[in-house]
N, C-alpha and C positions, 0 to 999 in steps of 0.2 A: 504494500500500500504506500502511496504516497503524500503526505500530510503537508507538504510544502507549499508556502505558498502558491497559485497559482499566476498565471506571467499574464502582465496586464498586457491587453489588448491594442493596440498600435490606433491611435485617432486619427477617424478617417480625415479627407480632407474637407474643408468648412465649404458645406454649400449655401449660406446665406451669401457671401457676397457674390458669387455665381446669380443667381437669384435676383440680386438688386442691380444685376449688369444687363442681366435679361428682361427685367422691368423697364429699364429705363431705355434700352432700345425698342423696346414695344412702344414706347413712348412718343421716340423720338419718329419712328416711323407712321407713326400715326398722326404726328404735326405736321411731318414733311410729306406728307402723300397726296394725292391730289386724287379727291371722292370725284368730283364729274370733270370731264373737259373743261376749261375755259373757251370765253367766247372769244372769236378772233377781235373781236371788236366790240367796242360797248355801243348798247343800244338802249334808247331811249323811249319806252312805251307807250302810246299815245295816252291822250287827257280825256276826257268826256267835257266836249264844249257846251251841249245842252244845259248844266247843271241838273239834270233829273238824275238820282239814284238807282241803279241796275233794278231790275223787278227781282224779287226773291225767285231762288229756283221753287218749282213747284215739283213735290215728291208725294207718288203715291206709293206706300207701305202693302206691301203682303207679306203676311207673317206663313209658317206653315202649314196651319189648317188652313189656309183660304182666306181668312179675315183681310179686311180693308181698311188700310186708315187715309184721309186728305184732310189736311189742317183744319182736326180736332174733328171731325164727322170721322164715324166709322159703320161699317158693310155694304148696304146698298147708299146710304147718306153720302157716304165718300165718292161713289161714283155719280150720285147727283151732284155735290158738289162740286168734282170733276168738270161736270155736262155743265155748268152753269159758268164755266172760267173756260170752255171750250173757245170760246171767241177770242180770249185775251193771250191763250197759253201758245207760243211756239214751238215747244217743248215740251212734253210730259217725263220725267225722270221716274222708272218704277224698280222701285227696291224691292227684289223677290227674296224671299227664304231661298236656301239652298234645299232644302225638303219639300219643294211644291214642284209637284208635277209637270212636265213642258206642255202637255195640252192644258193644263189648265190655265198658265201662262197666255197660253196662244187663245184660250178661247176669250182670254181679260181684254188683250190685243185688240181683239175684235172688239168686243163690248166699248171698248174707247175710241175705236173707228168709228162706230157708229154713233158713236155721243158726239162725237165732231173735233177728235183731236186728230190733230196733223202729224204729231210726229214722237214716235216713243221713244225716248234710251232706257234701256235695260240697266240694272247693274246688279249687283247682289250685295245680301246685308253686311255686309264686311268692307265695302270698299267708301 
């Protein structure tokens, strides 16, 4: 048997300043990088000479059972209210669930075809 002490362990070598060499070059390259192209040139957006405020975009809501909403009317209300801003809307924005079905999509489509809107974008509830 051997009762001696036993032989201490050789210390490894220090990874903490490894570590703070590696952070700060995450760093650095994350200052120095460039997220989108630059423009070749700077440009200047036009102004609204009217002084009239853009119109609010108009959104109609499907959730995924089918339900309807347009600012603050909901199911068939919503699409009356719809039919009733038919004349003023360029645009219809319709937010669908990802859980509703495309024909039933397509059959809402219609339903606002025929209310008298012009022109749908699609988009889903996430965007």
């Amino acid at each position: 048997m051997n009762f001696s002490t036993p032989k201490k362990r050789q210390a490894g070598e220090p990874i903490l300043p490894m570590i703070n060499v590696v952070f700060l070059l995450l760093i650095f390259f994350l200052l120095s990088s460039q997220i989108a192209p630059r423009a070749p040139f700077a440009v200047t957006p036009p102004e609204l000479e009217s002084g009239e405020p853009p119109t609010p975009e108009a959104v109609l809501f499907m959730a995924a059972d089918g339900q309807l909403h347009f600012s603050g009317a909901e199911g068939g209300d919503a699409l009356a209210a719809v039919a009733a801003q038919a004349a003023e809307l360029e645009v219809l924005t319709l937010r669908a669930d990802a859980g509703v079905p495309a024909r039933e999509v397509a059959a809402l489509i219609s339903r606002l075809r025929d209310a008298g809107i012009k022109a749908v974008s699609l988009t889903g509830t996430g965007s």
